[in-house]
N, C-alpha and C positions, 0 to 999 in steps of 0.2 A: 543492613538493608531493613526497613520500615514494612511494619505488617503491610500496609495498603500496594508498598513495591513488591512486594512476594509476590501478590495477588495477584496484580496485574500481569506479572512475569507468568505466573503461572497461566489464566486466562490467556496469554499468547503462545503456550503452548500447546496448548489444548487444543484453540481452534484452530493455530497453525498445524497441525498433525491431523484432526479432521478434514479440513479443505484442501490440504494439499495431496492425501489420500484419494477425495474423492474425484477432486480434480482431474487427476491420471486415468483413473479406472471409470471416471464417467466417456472418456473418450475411447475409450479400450473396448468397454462395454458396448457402443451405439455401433462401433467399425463391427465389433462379431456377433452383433444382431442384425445389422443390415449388407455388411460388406462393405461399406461405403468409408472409404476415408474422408471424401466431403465432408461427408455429413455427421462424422467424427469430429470436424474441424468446427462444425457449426456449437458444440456444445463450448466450447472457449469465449464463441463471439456472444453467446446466451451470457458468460459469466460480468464480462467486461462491457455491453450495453447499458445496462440499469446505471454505472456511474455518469450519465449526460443527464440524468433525471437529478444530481445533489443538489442540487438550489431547493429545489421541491422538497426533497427527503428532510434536507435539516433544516429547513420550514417546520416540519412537523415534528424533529427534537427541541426545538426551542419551545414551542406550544404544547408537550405535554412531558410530564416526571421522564427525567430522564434516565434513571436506575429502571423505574419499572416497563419504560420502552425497550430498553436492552434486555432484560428478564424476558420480554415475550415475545421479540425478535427471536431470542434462542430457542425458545420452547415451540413458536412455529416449523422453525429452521426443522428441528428435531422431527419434530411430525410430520413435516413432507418428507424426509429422510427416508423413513420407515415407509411412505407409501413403496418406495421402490422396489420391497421386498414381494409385489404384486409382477412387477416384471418380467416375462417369457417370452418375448418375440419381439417383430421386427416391428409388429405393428403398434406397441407401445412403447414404442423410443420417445414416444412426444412426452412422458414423463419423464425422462432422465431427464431433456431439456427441457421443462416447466420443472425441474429443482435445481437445475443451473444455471437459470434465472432467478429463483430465488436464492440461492449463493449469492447472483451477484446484489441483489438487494439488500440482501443479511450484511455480505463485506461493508456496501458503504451506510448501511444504518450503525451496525456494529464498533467500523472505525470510526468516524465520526462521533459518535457517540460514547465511544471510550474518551478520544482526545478531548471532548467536553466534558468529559467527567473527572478526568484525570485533576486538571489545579484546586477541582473541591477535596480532593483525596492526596494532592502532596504538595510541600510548599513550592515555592516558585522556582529555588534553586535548585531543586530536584528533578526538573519535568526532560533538563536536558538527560544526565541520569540514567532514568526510568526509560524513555523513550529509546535510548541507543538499546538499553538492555531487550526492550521487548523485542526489537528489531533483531537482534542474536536469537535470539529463543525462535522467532519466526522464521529464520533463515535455515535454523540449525535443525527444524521441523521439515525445511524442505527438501532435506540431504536422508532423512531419515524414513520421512512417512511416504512417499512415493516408492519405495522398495516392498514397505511394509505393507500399504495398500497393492498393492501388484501380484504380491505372495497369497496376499487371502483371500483375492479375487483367481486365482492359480487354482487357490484350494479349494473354494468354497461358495464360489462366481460372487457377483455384485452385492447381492443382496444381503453376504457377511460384511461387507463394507461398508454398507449403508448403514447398516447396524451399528457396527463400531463407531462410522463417522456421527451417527443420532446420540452415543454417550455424550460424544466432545463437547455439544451445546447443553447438554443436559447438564455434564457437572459443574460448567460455565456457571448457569444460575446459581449453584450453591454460593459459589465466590463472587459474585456479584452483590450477594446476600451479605456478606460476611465484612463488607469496604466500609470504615467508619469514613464517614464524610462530611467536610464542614460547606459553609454555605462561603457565596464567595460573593459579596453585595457587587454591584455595577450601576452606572449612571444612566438610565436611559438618557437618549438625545433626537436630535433630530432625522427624521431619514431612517432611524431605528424599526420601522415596519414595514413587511411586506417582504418578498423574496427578491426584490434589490441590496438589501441591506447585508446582506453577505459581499455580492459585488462590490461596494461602497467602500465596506472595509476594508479589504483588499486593496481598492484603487488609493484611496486616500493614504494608507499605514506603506510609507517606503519599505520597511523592512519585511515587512510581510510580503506585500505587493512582488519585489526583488529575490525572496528567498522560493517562492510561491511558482512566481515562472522560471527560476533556472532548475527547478525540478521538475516541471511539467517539459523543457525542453530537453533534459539529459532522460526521464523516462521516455520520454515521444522519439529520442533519437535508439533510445535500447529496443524499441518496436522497430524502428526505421533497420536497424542494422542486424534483424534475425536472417532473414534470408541471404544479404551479403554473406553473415558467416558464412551461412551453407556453404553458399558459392568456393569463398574462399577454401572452406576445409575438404571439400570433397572435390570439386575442381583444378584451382589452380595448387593447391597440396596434394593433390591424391593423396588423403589420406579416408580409412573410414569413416561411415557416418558416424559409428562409434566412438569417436574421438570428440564430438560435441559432449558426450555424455562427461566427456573428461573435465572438458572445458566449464561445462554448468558448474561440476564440485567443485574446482578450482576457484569458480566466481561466487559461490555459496561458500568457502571458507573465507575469504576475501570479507565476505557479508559480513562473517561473523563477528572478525577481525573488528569489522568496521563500526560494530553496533556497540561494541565495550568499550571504545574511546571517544566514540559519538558526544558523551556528554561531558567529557573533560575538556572536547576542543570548541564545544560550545559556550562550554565556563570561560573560557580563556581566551578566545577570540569574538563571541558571537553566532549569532545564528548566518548572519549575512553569509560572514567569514568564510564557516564551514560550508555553506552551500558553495558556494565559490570555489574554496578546495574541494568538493567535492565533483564538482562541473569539471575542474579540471583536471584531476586524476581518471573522472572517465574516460574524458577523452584522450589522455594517452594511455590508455590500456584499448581502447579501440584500435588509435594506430600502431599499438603492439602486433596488436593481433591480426595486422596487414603482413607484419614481416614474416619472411620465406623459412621460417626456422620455429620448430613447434615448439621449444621450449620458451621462446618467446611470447608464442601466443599463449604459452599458459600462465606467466606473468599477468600478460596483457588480462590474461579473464580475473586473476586477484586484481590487479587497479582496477579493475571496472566493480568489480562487486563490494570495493570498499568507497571508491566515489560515487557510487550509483544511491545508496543509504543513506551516507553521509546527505544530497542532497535532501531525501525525504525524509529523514531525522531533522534536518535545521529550519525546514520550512513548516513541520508540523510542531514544533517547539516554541516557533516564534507566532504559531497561529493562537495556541494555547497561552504566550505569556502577555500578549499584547493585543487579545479581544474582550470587548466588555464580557461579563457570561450569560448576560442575557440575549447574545447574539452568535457563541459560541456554538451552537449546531450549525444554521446556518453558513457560518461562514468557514469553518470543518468541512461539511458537505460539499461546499461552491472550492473550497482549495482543493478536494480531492477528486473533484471533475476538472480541473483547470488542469493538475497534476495528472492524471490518467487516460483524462479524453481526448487529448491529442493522438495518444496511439493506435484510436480506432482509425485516424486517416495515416498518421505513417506507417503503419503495417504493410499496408497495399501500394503504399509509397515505394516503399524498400524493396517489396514483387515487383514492381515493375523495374526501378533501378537498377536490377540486378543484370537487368539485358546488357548495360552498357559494361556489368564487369562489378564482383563484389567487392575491389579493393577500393576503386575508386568512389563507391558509392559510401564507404566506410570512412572515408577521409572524409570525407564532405561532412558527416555526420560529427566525425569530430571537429572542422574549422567550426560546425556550427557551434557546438558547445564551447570552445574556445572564443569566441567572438562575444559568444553571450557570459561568457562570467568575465571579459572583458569590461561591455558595457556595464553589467554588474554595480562593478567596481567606482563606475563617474558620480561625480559627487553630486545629491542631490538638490534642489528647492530647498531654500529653506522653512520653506512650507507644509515639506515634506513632514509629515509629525505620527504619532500614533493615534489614533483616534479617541486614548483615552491614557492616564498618566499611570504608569505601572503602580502606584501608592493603590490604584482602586480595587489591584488583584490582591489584596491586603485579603486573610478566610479569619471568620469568627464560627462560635459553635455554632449548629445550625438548631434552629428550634424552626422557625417555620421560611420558609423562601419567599424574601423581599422583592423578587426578580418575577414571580411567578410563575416559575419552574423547579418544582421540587426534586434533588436529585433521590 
């Protein structure tokens, strides 16, 4: 593994263990300062709001150095962290949620901004790789650090966790510091400005276009199909709620599984490919986990957490190998609002669903994902092209940025 892949690998675990830390213990926190489980629920929807805003966001990574945007991303991240060590009551909850809206800012300035930094920092064969691995480290973060955070909020209430969670971005920067990185030239073209030009991309590049929405449909359908579970596990299984918890690890070793082969199945079939296998192993681990028999559904939670990845591994790999880089924030940012914002309407989708019954409403979820790595699959236009000829992701040393954006 390449100095610049440690890096990164590390940088995912970092922040994966910070935010997923805080994550927990932000909502832990708000329920035993107010009582309110609402209003506990409301710091989630604080985290995952700010992704309808990426067109905007990676607007503004294409338009300024993109190392030194992530360097101060963190180092804000960090210092709101720390405000929360002010915290005593019920009447300052509105800062937990004003830093969990800036999580969710941090997340897609951060990813985005890594995935556009990533092809100046590794060659092209590598991004599939690199990306399955960080994807493990992130997963493998979120089996670990939700315990850890829960423990020393046990011990030592919030404000030790904010703490710890303020290292995470802090040592971030050192290794951001530390990424040798080549400059990677791109052809401006037409249509190239303005916060369209992500959308453009996207519509124009099949394979991106293709890989892009079977992962915004199989993560929109993993929102669709939270509350079914329920349904299913503690309804028609009577079993405890307890057993979701089972279910998570099971679909977080599944992850993990899924993020160390991520890049060999991308080498070997493509990114489309994998999104496709990925589409479709969700969805039979969703209709696993209809059948009346738990060790099935615990299957069912490994297929889903190795097809669930897989799709977000092949759609961000093909966004990285087949965008000019003068337009790579941009259309990073717009893949990861296409990819995530659909969940803010199937969440409420799947509450309501649930009236008719959780199994049925989980099938549906899956015919969809099946139908959609169906279409997938039809052969396109021949029109269909990338918007620019892979020879252009070609990296020289960097001495000063022809694109003007220095990383």
């Amino acid at each position: 593994m390449s100095r610049n892949a440690v890096l990164f690998v590390a940088i995912s675990v970092l922040s994966g263990f910070g935010s997923s830390a805080m994550a927990l213990v932000a909502g832990i926190w708000i329920l035993d300062l107010t009582g309110s489980p609402a209003r506990a629920g409301l710091a989630g929807l604080c985290v995952y709001a700010p992704a309808l805003a990426g067109p905007w966001l990676g607007a503004l990574l294409d338009r300024l150095p993109r190392r030194p945007l992530l360097i101060g991303t963190d180092l804000a991240l960090a210092a709101a962290l720390l405000t929360l060590v002010t915290v005593r009551s019920a009447g300052q909850a509105w800062l937990i949620y004003a830093v969990s809206l800036g999580y969710g800012l941090s997340y897609l300035l951060l990813d985005a901004g890594e995935s556009a930094l990533l092809p100046a920092a590794l060659p092209p064969d590598r991004l599939g790789d690199v990306n399955g691995w960080r994807s493990s480290a992130q997963e493998g973060m979120k089996l670990v650090a939700p315990l850890a955070g829960a423990g020393l909020y046990a011990w030592h209430g919030g404000a030790a966790v904010a703490v710890l969670s303020a290292l995470m971005p802090l040592t971030t920067v050192v290794l951001y510091a530390l990424l040798r990185l080549t400059a990677v030239p791109s052809r401006p073209g037409a249509g190239d400005r303005g916060l369209r030009a992500g959308f453009d991309v996207l519509r124009r590049t099949r394979a991106l276009r293709r890989t892009v929405a079977l992962a915004g449909i199989a993560i929109g359908m993993s929102g669709f199909t939270s509350a079914p579970l329920y349904a299913v596990v503690v309804d028609d299984m009577a079993l405890p709620s307890t057993f979701l918890g089972v279910l998570l690890s099971a679909q977080g070793a599944g992850s993990i599984m899924a993020g160390l082969a991520a890049g060999r199945l991308i080498a070997a079939r493509g990114e489309l490919a994998a999104g496709v296998a990925g589409t479709v192993l969700f969805a039979a681990g969703t209709l696993c986990r209809c059948l009346p028999w738990w060790p099935a559904m615990i299957a069912g939670a490994v297929l889903s957490g190795i097809g669930l990845p897989w799709t977000l591994i092949a759609a961000v790999t093909a966004v990285q190998a087949r965008t000019p880089d003068h337009l790579l924030g941009r259309v990073s940012a717009t893949a990861t609002t296409a990819m995530f914002g659909p969940v803010a309407l199937t969440n409420p989708l799947g509450s309501a669903a649930v009236h008719a019954g959780g199994r049925p409403a989980m099938i549906a979820a899956a015919v969809v994902c099946l139908t959609s790595a169906a279409a997938a699959l039809r052969p396109g236009r021949q029109n269909s092209r990338p918007s620019t000829p892979d020879s252009t992701r070609m990296t020289t040393p960097i001495a000063t940025n022809t694109s003007g954006t220095s990383q």
